[in-house]
C-alpha positions in Angstrom: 45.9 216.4 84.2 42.9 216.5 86.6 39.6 214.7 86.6 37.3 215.3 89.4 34.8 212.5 89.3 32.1 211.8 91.9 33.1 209.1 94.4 30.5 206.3 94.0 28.9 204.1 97.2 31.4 201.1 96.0 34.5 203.3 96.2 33.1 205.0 100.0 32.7 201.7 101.2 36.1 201.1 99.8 37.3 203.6 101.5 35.5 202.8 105.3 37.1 199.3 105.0 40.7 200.8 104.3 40.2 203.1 107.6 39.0 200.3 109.6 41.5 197.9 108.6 44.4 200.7 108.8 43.5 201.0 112.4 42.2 197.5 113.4 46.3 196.7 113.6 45.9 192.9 114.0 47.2 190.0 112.8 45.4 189.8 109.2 45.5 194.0 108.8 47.6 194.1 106.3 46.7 191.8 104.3 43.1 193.0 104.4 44.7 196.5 103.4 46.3 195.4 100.4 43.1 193.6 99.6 41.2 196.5 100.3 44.1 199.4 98.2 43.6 196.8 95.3 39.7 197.0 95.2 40.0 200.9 95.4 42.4 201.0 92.5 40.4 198.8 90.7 37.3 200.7 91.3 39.1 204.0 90.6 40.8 202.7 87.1 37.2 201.6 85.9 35.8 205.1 86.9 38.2 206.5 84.7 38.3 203.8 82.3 41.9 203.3 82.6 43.2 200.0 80.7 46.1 198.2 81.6 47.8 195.6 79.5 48.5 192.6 81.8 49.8 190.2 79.1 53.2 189.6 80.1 54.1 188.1 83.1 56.7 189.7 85.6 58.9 187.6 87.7 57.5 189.6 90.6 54.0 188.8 89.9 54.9 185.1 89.7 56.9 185.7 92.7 53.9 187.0 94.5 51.0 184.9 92.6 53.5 181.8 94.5 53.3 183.2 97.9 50.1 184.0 98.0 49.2 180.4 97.2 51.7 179.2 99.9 49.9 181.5 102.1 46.1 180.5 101.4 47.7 176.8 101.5 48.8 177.3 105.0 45.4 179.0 106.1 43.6 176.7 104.6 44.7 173.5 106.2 46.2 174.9 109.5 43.6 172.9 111.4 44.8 169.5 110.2 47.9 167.5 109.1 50.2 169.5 107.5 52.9 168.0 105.4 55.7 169.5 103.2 55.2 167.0 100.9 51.5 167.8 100.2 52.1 171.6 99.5 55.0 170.8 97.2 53.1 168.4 95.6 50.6 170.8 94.5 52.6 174.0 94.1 54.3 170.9 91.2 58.0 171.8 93.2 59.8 169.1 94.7 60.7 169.8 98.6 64.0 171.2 98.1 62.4 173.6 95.9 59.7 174.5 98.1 62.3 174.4 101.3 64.5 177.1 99.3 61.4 179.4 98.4 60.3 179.4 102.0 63.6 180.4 103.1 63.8 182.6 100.2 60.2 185.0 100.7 59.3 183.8 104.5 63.1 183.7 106.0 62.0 180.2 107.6 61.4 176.4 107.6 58.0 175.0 106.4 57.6 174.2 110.0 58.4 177.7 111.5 55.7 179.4 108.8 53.0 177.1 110.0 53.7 177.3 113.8 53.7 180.9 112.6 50.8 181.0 110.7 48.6 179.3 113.9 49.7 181.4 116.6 48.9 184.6 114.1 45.4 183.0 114.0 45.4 182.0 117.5 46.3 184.9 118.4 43.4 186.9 116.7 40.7 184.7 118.0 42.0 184.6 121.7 41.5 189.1 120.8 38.6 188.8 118.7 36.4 186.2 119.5 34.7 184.5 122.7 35.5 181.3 122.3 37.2 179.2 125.0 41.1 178.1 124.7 40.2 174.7 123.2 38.3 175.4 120.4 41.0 178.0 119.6 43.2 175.4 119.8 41.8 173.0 118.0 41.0 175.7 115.1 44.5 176.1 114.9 45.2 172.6 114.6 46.2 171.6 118.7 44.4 168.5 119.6 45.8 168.9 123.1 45.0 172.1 125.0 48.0 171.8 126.8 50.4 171.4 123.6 48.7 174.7 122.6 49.8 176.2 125.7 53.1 175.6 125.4 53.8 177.0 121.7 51.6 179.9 122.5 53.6 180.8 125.6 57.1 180.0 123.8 55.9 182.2 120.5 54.6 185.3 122.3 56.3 185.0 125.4 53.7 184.7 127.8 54.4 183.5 131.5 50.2 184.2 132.4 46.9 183.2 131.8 45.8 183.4 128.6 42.3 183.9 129.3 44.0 187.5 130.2 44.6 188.0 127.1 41.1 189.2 125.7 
């Protein structure tokens, strides 16, 4: 079957986001695409009044609900103290539980995802914005500029400036 249906403002907008996003290619992109393909098939499956039955749970969506909490958790609080024992705590898992899920869906240590997770978002700002070195470091959790330095040059393997960067 076939239905033509006219494309409203929401789903052009939609639509402009996925484009921009498909060809932004940094550190959040894909994320913000997946966002963005989920809004458009929501949009689309209300145009057409499409109903899905969403009772029952799939390991996969857990799998996925989990990780995406892990993954807010570690944006969230990137700029502070970060303990295992605070994300296990309220994920309700005990560390060796978390520790084996991390290895699990990430391939890597709580530690390596949030060193991970700040140089992404370093990363991106040093791109994206104007601000200077510090306060990307400090919004990435480095008190000291020169700490920052040294992860960001280890992670990306940078031997230069990185005001050279933007």
């Amino acid at each position: 079957d076939c239905v033509v249906f006219p494309a409203s403002e929401e789903l052009l907008q939609i639509c402009r986001d996925v484009f921009r996003e498909f060809s932004a290619r940094n550190a959040y992109a894909q994320l913000m695409l997946h966002s963005h393909l989920v809004r458009m098939l929501i949009c689309i499956f209300r145009t057409l009044n499409v109903t899905c039955d969403f009772g029952s749970e799939t390991e996969h969506c857990a799998d996925v609900k989990l990780t995406h909490r892990i993954d807010s958790y570690f944006e969230e609080h990137m700029a502070g103290s970060v303990y295992v024992e605070n994300l296990a705590e309220e994920l309700h898992l005990s560390k060796s539980q978390l520790n084996r899920i991390l290895k699990e869906h990430y391939g890597m240590t709580f530690r390596e995802k949030l060193l991970k997770t700040r140089m992404d978002r370093a990363s991106w700002l040093l791109k994206h914005t104007e601000k200077p070195i510090d306060e990307v470091a400090d919004a990435v959790g480095y008190r000291s500029e020169s700490a920052f330095y040294q992860v960001f040059r280890k992670e990306f393997a940078v031997t230069r400036d990185l005001t050279l960067l933007r």
